[in-house]
KESE-279732 format. One record per residue (C-alpha): x, y, z; residue in one letter. Coordinates in steps of 0.001 Angstrom, whole numbers. Example, Ala and Ser with C-alpha at 12.3 -4.5 7.8 and 13.67 -1.06 7.14 Angstrom:
BEGIN
{bafi {12300; -4500; 7800}; A}
{bafi {13670; -1060; 7140}; S}
***
This chain:
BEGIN
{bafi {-7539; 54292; -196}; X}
{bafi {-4603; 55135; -2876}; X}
{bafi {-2370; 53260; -291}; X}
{bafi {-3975; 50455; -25}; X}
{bafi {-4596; 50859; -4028}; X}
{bafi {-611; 50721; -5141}; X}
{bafi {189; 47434; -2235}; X}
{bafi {-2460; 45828; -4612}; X}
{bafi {-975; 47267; -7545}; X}
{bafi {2464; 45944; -5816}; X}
{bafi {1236; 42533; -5259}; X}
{bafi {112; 41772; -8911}; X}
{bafi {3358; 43697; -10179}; X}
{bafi {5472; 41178; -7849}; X}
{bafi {3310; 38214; -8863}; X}
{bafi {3392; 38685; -12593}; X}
{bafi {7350; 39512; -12188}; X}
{bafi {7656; 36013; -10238}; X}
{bafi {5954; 33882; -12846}; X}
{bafi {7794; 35467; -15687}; X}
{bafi {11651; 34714; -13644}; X}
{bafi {10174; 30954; -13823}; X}
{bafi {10091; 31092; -17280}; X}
{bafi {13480; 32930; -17659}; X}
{bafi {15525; 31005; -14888}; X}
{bafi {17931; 28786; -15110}; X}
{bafi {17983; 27454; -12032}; X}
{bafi {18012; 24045; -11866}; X}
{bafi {17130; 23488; -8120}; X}
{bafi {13541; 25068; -8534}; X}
{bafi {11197; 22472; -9685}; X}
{bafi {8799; 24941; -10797}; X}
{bafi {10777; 25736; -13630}; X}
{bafi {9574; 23361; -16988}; X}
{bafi {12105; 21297; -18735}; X}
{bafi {11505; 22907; -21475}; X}
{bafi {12784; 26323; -19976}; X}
{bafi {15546; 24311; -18936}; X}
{bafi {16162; 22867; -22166}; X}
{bafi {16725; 26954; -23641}; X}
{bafi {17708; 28529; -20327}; X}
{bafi {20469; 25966; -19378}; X}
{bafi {21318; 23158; -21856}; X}
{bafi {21240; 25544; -24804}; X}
{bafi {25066; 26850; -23685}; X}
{bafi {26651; 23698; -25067}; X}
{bafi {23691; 21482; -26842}; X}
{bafi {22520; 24485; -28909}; X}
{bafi {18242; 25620; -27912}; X}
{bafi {17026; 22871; -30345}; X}
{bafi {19934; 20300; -29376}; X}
{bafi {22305; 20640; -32150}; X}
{bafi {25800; 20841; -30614}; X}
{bafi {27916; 23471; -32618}; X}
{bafi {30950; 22422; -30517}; X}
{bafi {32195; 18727; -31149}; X}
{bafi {32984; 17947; -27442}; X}
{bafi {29015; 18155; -26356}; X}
{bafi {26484; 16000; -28275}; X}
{bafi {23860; 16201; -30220}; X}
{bafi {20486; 15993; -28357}; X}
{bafi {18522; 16501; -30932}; X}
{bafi {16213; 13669; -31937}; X}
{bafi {17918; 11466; -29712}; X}
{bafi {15330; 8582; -28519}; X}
{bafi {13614; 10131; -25211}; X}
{bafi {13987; 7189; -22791}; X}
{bafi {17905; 6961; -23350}; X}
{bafi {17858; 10721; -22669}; X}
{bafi {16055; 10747; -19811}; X}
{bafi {17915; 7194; -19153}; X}
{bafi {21109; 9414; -19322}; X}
{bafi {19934; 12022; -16670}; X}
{bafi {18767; 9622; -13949}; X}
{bafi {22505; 8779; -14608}; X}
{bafi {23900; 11782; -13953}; X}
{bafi {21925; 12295; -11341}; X}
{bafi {22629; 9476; -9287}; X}
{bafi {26443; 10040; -9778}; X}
{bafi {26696; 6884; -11252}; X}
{bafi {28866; 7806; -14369}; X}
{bafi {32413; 8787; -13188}; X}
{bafi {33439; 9924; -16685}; X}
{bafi {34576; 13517; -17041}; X}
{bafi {31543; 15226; -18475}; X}
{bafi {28796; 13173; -16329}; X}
{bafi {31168; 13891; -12843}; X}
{bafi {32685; 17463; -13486}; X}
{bafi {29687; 19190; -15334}; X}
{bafi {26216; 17336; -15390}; X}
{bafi {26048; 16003; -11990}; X}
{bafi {26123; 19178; -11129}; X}
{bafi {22925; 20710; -13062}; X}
{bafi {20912; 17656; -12739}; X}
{bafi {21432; 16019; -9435}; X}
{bafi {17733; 18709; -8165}; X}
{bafi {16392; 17918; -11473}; X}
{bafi {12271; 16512; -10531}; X}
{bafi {11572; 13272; -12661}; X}
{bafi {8986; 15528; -14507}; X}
{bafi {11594; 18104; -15396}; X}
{bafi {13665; 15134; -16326}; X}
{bafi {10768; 13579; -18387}; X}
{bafi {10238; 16967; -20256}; X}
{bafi {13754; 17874; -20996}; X}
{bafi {13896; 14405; -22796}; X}
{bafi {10835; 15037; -24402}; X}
{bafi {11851; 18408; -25709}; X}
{bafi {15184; 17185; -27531}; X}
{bafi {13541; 14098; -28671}; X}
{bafi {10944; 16008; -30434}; X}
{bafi {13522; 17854; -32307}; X}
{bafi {15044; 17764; -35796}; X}
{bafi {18507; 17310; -36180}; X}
{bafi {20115; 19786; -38396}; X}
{bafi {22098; 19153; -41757}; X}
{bafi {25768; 19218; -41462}; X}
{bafi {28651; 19358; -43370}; X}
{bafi {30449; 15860; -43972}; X}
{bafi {33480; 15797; -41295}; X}
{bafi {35032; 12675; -42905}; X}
{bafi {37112; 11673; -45842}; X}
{bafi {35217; 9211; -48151}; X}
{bafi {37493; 6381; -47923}; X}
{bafi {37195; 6496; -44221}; X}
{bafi {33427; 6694; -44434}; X}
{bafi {33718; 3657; -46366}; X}
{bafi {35461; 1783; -43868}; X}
{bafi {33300; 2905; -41332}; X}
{bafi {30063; 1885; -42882}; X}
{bafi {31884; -1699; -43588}; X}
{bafi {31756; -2229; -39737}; X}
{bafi {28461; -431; -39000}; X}
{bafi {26869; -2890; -41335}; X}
{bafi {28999; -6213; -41099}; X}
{bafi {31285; -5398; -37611}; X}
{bafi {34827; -7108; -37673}; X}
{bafi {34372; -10707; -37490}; X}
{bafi {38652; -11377; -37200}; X}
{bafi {38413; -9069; -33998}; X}
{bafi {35548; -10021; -32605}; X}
{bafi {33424; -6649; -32969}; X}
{bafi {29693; -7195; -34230}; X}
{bafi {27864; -5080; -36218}; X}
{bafi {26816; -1623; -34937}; X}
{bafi {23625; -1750; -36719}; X}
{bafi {22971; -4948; -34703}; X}
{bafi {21841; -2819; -31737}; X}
{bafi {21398; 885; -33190}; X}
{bafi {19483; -231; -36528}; X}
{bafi {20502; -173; -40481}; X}
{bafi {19953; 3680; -39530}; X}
{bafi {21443; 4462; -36530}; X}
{bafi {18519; 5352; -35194}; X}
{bafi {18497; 3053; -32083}; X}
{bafi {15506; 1983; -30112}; X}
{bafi {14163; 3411; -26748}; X}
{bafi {17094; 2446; -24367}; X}
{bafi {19447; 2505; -26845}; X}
{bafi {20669; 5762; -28278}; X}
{bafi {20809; 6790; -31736}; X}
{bafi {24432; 7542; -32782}; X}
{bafi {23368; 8735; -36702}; X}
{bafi {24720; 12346; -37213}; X}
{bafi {26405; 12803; -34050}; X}
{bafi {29884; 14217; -33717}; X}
{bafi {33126; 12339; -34570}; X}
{bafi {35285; 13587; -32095}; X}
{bafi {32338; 13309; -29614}; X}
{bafi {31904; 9373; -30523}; X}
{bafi {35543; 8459; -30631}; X}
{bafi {35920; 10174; -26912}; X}
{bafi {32673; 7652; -25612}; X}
{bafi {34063; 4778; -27735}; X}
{bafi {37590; 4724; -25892}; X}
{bafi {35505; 5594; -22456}; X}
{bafi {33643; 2078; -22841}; X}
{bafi {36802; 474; -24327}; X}
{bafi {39849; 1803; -21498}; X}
{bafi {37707; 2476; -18993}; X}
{bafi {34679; 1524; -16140}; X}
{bafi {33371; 5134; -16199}; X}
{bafi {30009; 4282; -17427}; X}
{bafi {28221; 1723; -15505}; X}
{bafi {25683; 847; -18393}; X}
{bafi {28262; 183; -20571}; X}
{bafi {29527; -3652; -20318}; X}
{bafi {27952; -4646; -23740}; X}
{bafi {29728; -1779; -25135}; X}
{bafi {32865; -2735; -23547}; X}
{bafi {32859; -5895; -25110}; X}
{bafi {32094; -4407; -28176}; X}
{bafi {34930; -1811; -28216}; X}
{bafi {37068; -4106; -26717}; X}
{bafi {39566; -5087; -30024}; X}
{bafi {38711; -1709; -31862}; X}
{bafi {42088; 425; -33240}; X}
{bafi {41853; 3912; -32856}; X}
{bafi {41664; 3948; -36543}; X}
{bafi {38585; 1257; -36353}; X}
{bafi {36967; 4352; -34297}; X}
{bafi {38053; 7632; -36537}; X}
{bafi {36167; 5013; -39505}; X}
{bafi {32992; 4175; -38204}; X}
{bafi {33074; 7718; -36379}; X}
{bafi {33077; 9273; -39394}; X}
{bafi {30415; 6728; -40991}; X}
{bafi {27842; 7827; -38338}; X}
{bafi {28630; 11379; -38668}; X}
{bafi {27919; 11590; -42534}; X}
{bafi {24413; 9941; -41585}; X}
{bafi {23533; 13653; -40639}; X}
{bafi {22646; 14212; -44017}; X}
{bafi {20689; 10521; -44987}; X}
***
């Protein structure tokens, strides 16, 4: 009787362990695990728990419009971007991903607040920066950013909000959809980008970065 006793005692022990691995794992080939426990297992090591990027060479997540997130991962997992971080590092923890895990890690950064940060850029370059966010560069054939994103940067469902993200992080996508075919979505943005200078890029970068705070 005390045997058979501590295999039940064993069983429940195992089962209780099992459940609580599922909400500690970070695998991303068990679709039992939630996006969300993906979101602060996984993603958390270079988009921050809560999807603000300490680093400037990963993006902010945080508050970024859900179906260009989960847009983004269908992406990734298809292979279809051949830029550096969507070949080298996220094919590789999202080509298992479920579409519900996809559908709840976009949910969980796009219910999130993006946090204050300090003001990256010098004011004269913010200046310049908001001067073609607003009114583009008619003499090189660039149209306004808000055009697409919004007077806030907010975007709009398919297209991403770029308020308060990195500089260096938007300058490196900028001259990826301006030198480059690496992201198959991006044509408009390659016509866009097309006449920028690098200095054009560092401006408006800096613009958008500042918006952090707005």
């Amino acid at each position: 009787m005390n045997t058979t006793r501590w295999m039940l005692l064993a069983l429940v022990v195992g089962s209780v362990a099992a459940c609580a691995n599922v909400e500690r794992s970070r695998s991303t080939a068990n679709p039992n695990v939630s996006g969300a426990t993906l979101a602060v297992q996984v993603c958390s090591d270079c988009h921050g728990p809560t999807g603000n990027s300490v680093s400037p060479n990963f993006p902010n997540l945080a508050a970024q419009q859900q179906a260009y997130l989960s847009a983004e991962l269908q992406e990734f997992k298809r292979h279809s971007r051949t830029d550096p971080a969507g070949f080298e590092y996220m094919w590789g923890l999202s080509h298992n991903l479920t579409d519900k895990q996809i559908d709840e890690l976009s949910t969980h950064f796009a219910s999130r607040k993006l946090e204050r940060r300090p003001v990256e850029g010098k004011p004269e370059r913010i200046a310049a920066g908001k001067a073609i966010f607003i009114s583009g560069l008619p003499d090189q054939g660039a149209p306004p950013c808000s055009s697409c994103h919004g007077a806030d940067g907010m975007g709009n469902a398919a297209i991403p909000r770029i308020a308060g993200q990195h500089v260096d992080y938007l300058i490196k996508q900028l001259k990826v959809f301006q030198r480059t075919e690496q992201r198959p979505d991006g044509a408009l943005m390659k016509t866009v980008t097309h006449q920028l200078t690098a200095q054009n890029m560092q401006n408006v970068a800096a613009y958008l970065q500042s918006m952090t705070n707005q």
